[in-house]
RODREN-579376 format. One record per residue (C-alpha): x, y, z. Coordinates in steps of 0.05 Angstrom, whole numbers, padded with zeros to 5 digits, always signed. Layout:
BEGIN
XYZ;...
// end
This chain:
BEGIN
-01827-00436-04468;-01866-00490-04517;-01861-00449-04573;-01806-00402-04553;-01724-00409-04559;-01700-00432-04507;-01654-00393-04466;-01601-00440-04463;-01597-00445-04534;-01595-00366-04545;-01531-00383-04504;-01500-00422-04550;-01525-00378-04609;-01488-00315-04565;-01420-00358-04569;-01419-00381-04626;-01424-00299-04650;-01370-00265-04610;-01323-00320-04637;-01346-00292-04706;-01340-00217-04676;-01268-00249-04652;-01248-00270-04725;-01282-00205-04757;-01230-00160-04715;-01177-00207-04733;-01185-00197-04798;-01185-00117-04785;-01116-00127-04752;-01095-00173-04814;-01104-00125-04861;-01079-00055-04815;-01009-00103-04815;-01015-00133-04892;-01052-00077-04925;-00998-00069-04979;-01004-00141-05006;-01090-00116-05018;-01093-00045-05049;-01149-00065-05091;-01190-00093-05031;-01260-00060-05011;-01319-00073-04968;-01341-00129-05003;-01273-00173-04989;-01293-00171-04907;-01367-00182-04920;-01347-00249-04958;-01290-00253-04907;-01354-00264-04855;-01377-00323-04887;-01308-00364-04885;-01318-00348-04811;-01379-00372-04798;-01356-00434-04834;-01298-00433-04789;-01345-00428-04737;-01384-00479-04753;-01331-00533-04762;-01302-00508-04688;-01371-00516-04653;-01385-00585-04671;-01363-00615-04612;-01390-00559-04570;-01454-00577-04615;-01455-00654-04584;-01433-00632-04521;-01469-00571-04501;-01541-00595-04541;-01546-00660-04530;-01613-00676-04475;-01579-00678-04413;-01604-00676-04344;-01536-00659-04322;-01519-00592-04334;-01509-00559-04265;-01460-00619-04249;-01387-00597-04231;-01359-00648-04284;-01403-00623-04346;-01386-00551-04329;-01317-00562-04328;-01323-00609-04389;-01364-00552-04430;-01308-00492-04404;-01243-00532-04425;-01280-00554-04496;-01307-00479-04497;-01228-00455-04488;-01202-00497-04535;-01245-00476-04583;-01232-00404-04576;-01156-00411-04566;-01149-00446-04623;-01189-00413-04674;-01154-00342-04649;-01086-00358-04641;-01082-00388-04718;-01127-00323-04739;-01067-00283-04705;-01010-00326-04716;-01015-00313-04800;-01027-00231-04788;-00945-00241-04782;-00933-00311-04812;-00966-00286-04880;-00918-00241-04906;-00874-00291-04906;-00920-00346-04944;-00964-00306-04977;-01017-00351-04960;-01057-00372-04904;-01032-00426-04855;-01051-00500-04867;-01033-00556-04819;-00966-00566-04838;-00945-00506-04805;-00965-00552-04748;-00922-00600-04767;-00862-00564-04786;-00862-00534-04716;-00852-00602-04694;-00797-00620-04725;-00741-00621-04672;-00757-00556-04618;-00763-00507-04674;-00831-00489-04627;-00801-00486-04562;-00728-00450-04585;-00770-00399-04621;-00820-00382-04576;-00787-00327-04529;-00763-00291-04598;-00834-00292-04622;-00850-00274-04551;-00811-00212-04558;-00807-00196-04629;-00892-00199-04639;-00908-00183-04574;-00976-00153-04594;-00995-00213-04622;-00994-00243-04549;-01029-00191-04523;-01081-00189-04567;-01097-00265-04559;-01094-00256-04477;-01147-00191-04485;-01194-00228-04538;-01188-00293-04488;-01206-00243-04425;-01259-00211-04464;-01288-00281-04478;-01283-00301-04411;-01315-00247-04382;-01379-00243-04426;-01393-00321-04428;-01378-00315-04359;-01440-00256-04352;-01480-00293-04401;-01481-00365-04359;-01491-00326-04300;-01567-00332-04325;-01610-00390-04303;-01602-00457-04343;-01675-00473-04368;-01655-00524-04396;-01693-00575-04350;-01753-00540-04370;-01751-00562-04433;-01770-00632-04456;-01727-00681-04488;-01755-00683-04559;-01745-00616-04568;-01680-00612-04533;-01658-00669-04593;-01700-00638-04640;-01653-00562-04622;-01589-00615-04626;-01609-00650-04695;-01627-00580-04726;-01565-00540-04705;-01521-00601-04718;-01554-00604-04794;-01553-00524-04805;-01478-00528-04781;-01465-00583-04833;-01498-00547-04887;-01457-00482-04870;-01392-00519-04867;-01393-00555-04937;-01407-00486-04962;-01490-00496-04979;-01520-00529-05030;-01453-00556-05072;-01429-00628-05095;-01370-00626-05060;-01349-00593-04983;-01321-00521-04998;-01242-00509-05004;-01198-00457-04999;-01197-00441-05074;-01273-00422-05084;-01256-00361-05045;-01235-00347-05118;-01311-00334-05134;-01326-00273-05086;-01258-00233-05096;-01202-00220-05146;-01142-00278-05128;-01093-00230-05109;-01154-00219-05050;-01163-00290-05028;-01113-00291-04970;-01155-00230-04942;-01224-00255-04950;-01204-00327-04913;-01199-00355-04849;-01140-00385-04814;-01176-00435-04778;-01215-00453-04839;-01156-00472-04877;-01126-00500-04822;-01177-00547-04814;-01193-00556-04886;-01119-00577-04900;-01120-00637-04845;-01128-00702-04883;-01127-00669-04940;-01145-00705-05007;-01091-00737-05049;-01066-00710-05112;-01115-00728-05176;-01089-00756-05240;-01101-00704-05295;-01111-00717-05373;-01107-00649-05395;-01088-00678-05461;-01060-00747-05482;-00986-00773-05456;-00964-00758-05521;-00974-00692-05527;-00957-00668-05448;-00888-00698-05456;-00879-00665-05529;-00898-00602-05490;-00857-00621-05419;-00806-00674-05412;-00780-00700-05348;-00731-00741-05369;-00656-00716-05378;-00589-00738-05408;-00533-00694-05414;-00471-00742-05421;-00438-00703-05472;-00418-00652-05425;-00357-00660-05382;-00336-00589-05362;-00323-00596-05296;-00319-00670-05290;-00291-00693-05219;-00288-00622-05200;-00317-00601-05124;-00396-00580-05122;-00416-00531-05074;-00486-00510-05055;-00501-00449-05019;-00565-00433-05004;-00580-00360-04966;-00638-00354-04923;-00690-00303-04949;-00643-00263-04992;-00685-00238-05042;-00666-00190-05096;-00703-00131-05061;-00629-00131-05026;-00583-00132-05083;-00561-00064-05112;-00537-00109-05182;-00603-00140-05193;-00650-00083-05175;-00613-00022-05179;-00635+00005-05110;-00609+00069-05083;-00577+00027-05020;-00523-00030-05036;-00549-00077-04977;-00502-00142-04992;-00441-00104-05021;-00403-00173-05023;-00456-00202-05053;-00450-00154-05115;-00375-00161-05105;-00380-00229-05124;-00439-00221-05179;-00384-00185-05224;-00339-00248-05235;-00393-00293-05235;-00455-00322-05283;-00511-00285-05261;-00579-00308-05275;-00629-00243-05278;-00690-00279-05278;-00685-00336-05225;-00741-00349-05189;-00759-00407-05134;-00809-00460-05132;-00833-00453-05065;-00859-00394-05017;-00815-00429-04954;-00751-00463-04932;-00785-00539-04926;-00799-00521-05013;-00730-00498-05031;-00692-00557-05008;-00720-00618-05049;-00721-00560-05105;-00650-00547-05105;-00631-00617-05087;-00671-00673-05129;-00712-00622-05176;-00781-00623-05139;-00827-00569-05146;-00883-00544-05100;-00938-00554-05142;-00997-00575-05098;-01024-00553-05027;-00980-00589-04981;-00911-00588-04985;-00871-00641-05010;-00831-00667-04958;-00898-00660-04908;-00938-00709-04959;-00956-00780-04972;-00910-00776-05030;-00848-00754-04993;-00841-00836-04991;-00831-00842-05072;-00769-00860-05099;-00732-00796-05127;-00667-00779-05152;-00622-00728-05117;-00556-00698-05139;-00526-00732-05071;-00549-00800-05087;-00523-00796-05167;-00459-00763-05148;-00446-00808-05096;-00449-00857-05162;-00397-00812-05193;-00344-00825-05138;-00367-00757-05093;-00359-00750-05021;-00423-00722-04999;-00447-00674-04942;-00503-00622-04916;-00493-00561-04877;-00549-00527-04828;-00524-00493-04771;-00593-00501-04746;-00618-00545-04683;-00613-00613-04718;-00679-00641-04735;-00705-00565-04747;-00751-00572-04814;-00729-00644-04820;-00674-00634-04865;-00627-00684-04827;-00668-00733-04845;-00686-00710-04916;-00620-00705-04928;-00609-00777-04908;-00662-00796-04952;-00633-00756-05014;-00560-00795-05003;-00516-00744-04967;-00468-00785-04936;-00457-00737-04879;-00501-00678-04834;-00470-00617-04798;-00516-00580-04750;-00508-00547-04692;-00487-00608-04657;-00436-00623-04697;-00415-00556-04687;-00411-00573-04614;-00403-00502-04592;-00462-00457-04563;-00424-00397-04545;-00443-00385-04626;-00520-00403-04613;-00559-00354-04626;-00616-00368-04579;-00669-00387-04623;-00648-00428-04692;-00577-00446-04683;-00503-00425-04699;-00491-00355-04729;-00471-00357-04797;-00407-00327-04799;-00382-00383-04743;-00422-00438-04780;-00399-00420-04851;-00320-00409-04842;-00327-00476-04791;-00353-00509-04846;-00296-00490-04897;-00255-00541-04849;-00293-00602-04858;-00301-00581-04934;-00223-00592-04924;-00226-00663-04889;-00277-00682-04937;-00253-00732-04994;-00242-00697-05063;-00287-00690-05108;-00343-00674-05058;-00411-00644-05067;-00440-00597-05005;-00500-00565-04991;-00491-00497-04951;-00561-00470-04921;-00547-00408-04876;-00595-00392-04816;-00586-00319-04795;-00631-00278-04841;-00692-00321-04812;-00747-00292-04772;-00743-00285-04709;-00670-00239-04730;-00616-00237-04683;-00547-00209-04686;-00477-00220-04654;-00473-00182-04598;-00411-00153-04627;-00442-00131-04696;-00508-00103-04666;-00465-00035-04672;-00436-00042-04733;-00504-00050-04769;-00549-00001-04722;-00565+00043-04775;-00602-00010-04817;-00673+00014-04834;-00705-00051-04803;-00682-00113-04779;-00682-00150-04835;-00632-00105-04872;-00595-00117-04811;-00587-00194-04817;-00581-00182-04891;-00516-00148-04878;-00499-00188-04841;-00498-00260-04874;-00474-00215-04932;-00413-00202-04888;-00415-00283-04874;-00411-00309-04945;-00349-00253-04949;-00314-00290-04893;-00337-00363-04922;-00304-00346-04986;-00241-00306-04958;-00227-00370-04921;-00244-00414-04980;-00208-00378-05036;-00137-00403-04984;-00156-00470-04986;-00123-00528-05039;-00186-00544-05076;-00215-00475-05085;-00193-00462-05155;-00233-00523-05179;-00289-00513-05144;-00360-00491-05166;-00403-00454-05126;-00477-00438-05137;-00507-00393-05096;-00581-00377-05077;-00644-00363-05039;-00687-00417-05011;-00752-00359-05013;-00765-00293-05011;-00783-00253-04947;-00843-00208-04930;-00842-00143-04960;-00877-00080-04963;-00844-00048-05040;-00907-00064-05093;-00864-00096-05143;-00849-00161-05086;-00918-00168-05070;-00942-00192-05138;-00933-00269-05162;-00864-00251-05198;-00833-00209-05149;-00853-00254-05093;-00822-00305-05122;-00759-00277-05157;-00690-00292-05117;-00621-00287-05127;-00582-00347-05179;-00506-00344-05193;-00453-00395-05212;-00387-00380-05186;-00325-00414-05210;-00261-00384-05188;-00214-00400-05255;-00266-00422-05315;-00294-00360-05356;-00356-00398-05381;-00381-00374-05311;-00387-00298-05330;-00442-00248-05341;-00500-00237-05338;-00562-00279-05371;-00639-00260-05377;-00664-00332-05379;-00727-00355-05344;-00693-00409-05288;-00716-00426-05226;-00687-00474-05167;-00703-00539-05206;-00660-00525-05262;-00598-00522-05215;-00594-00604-05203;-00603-00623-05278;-00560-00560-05300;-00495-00594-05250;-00509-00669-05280;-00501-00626-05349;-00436-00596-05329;-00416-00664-05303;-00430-00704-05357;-00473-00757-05324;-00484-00809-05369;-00546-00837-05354;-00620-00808-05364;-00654-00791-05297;-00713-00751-05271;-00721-00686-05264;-00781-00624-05266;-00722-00575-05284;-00675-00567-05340;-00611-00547-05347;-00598-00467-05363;-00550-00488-05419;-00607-00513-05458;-00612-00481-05517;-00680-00471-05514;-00731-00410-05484;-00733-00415-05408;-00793-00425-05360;-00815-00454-05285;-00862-00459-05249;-00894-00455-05180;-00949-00459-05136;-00967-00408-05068;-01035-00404-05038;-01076-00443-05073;-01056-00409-05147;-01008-00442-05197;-00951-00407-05236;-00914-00406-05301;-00866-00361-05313;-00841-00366-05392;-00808-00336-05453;-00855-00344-05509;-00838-00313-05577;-00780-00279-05543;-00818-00244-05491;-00824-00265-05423;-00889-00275-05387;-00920-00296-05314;-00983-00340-05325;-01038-00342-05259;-01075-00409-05265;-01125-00433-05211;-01187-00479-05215;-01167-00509-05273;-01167-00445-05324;-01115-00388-05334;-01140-00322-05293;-01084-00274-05305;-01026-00256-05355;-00973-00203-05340;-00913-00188-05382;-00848-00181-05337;-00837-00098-05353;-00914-00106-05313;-00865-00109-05246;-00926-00088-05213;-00979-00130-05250;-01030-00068-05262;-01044-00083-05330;-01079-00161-05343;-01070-00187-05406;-01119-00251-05413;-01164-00216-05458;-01111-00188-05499;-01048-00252-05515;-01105-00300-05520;-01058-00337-05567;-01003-00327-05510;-01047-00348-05467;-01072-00413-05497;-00989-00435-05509;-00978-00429-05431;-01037-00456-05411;-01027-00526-05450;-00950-00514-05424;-00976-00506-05353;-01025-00561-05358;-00977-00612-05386;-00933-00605-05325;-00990-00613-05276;-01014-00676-05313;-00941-00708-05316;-00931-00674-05243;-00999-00707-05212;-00993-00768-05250;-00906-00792-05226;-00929-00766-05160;-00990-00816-05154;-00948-00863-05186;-00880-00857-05150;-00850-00859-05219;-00806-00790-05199;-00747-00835-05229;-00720-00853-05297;-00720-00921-05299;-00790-00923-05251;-00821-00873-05309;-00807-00908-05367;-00850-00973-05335;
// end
């Protein structure tokens, strides 16, 4: 025993590697579920994929490492056995449930959870109203986490069955074991020898990018992304030159169009393209109304948003802010700065302003987002004040929610601006009762719901086109994000990212055809001030898609940056992570086989010092708060 291990610590050693067995066969089941979004991926992705989990490992055993190693004559006591099994749980429990939790929640994000999936879940009781969907619509993720939290329990069970020997061995060395393992675990968990701790981005070293979501762990980046560090100010190049190259402030007074005319906003949950027979040609016309209406409308070919979920979208579409760092916007320090927001500056222009979510209010925040942007008024579902519409999980179905909402449109004070966000098409799907039949032939559920708030927006807009103020009324309609999918060309960084963008005006013909311009979701508040003719300057990232200039936008999703640009009239996506460009594709590349960093080195260089120039004005109002125009110009 004086020169031996002791057996207690081979105990600890033993736990410490089925948890990294545990995380191993996670990863199996991750990839069996997500193996379209990694063709390319090999052996050596889940031999990397093994360190990240013994660095998860690592940074779940420290307290087990105080607790469990620390000289103590205690051991066999009822209340440190008790103490050790319910810190031993958590630590399990937690590091497998997030592990299982993103082998679903990734196709959605295309990225590995942080914590403010944490936090989103606890806005309102998004949590506890979703849970018996999730329940039943991944109920093999459930059973997976009770069978891996059996099988724990019955081998540490087995392996402290053994006598403790712990007594046997002296203190010193008992502190000297605790000091060690407590150093080693340290050293594993900054990622070895390196300046700074290890972050999600290095996995960027080991494996191509489109790989990195593979080779991580869930609990790593979990943990990584809790008091995570604060945006850095960037001098890419001097203020003089970012602002030749990007711009954020905007004045379009010269434009009057539709001055004083009604604003609407709706924005369609997970409708991506992948749906629309007029924007991808498919063999299956999924949202006929949709394409009903794309024919007397301006349709923009090439939108795309600036954020992989919901909680993005909104500020986006609504004051013009961009996901373009880790957390997202309205889950940061900075969701304090002052900003402007179309409610706020048409509230200015004598608009009656309101926001729509048939959702549980308080789900995502967005009541009180929207109170901070300057809607006047929020409709949820308990404004709706009906639950025979509730669909069990998020709130009222669309079709009840939308044509509901046509009526307070009506009591509403003209002109008014309103934001429509429908709920149906989100995961966990549900139908109507009555409609379950009607759409039964759907080849998965999400075609289903697709059909369905297609059918909605049919019924919103037959109600509408009856009402007094329809014929001056402009509608834009969206996506917030695109869904999970399993077709190559929506797996990549421009199909994952390309939704839906029309402008709808019932009697003006500028709103017709189609356009190939690079837009994305911030270009739709500076593009209504344009139509408006606001006459003041104000802040935004986007521009307005009657610019006569080239389009671009921009975006950020697990850890990597995007550009998406026309440069010498050809339109490009740009990859950009730690600092330096890592992939070009040109946009007839729908499936991004063919990288051309080696070959558009000039093209490459241009977006680059574009891309760079709006993370150095981006970082820098952030840090600031100068996200308005008269803040930015002091």
């Amino acid at each position: 025993m004086k020169f031996g291990i002791p057996k207690y610590f081979k105990k600890f050693l033993l736990k410490m590697g089925i948890l990294m067995l545990i995380f191993s066969l996670c990863r199996i089941v991750f990839y069996i579920r997500n193996a379209a979004y990694f063709p390319e991926a090999g052996i050596s992705e889940f031999m990397t994929g093994m360190w990240f989990d013994l660095i998860a490992t690592c940074l779940l055993f420290f307290p087990l490492i105080i607790i469990e190693l620390f000289p103590n004559k205690n051991r066999k006591a009822r209340w440190f056995r008790i103490t050790l099994k319910v810190v031993t749980g958590i630590v399990f429990f937690t590091g497998i449930l997030v592990n299982l939790i993103d082998i679903e929640y990734f196709a959605h994000t295309s990225s590995r959870s942080g914590s403010s999936l944490f936090v989103m879940l606890g806005f309102g009781n998004d949590l506890f109203n979703q849970l018996p969907s999730f329940f039943r619509d991944y109920w093999y993720i459930l059973i997976l986490l009770i069978a891996f939290l059996i099988g724990v329990w019955w081998i540490l069970k087995r392996i402290y069955s053994t006598k403790d020997d712990s007594l046997d061995v002296n203190t010193w060395k008992q502190l000297g074991i605790m000091v060690f393992t407590g150093a080693l675990a340290v050293f594993i968990a900054r990622g070895g020898f390196v300046h700074k701790p290890i972050r999600p981005t290095q996995a960027s070293k080991y494996t191509e990018a489109s790989n990195i979501p593979l080779v991580l762990n869930t609990a790593f980046t979990v943990i990584n992304s809790f008091g995570a560090s604060p945006l850095e100010e960037k001098t890419f190049m001097s203020q003089k030159e970012a602002l030749t190259l990007f711009n954020p402030i905007h004045n379009y007074a010269g434009n009057q169009r539709l001055k004083d005319q009604n604003i609407c906003i709706i924005i369609l949950e997970s409708f991506t393209i992948e749906f629309i027979n007029s924007l991808n040609v498919d063999q299956e016309d999924w949202a006929p109304f949709f394409d009903e209406l794309a024919d007397s409308s301006l349709v923009f070919t090439h939108a795309f948003a600036n954020g992989k979920k919901s909680i993005d979208a909104v500020p986006a579409i609504i004051s013009s802010v961009p996901k373009m760092m880790r957390d997202e916007f309205l889950l940061s320090s900075y969701s304090v700065n002052q900003l402007e927001s179309l409610p706020e500056i048409m509230d200015k222009m004598g608009y009656s302003t309101g926001f729509y979510h048939g959702a549980t209010n308080g789900s995502m925040n967005f009541d009180a987002f929207s109170a901070m942007a300057g809607f006047a008024s929020y409709y949820g579902r308990s404004e709706y004040n009906n639950d025979t519409h509730y669909d069990g999980t998020w709130g009222i179905y669309d079709e009840e929610f939308m044509t509901w909402s046509i009526d307070r449109f009506s009591e509403m004070k003209e002109p008014f601006f309103t934001t429509l966000f429908t709920i149906s098409s989100h995961p966990p799907y549900s139908l109507p009762k009555k409609y379950e039949e009607k759409y039964k032939n759907a080849p998965t559920e999400m075609h289903k719901v697709i059909q369905y708030t297609d059918f909605s927006l049919q019924q919103f807009f037959r109600k509408a086109e009856k009402q007094d103020w329809f014929d001056h009324t402009l509608f834009v309609i969206t996506a917030d994000h695109t869904p999970g999918s399993k077709r190559s060309m929506y797996l990549h960084d421009r199909g994952k990212m390309h939704i839906p963008l029309m402008l709808y005006h019932p009697t003006d013909t500028l709103f017709r055809g189609r356009n190939d311009k690079i837009v994305g979701q911030i270009d739709i508040m500076p593009t209504l001030l344009d139509l408006l003719g606001y006459q003041q300057d104000f802040f935004s990232f986007g521009r307005s898609v009657f610019e006569n200039t080239p389009g671009f936008t921009f975006s950020e999703v697990s850890d990597k940056k995007m550009l998406f640009e026309t440069v010498n009239g050809h339109s490009y996506t740009l990859v950009y992570q730690n600092e330096q460009a890592i992939a070009l594709y040109d946009f007839d590349d729908i499936h991004h086989k063919h990288n051309l960093i080696n070959e558009k080195a000039d093209v490459v260089d241009q977006m680059t010092r574009k891309l760079q120039a709006v993370i150095q004005v981006h970082n820098n109002v952030m840090i600031r708060n100068k996200m308005t125009a008269e803040r930015y110009g002091n």
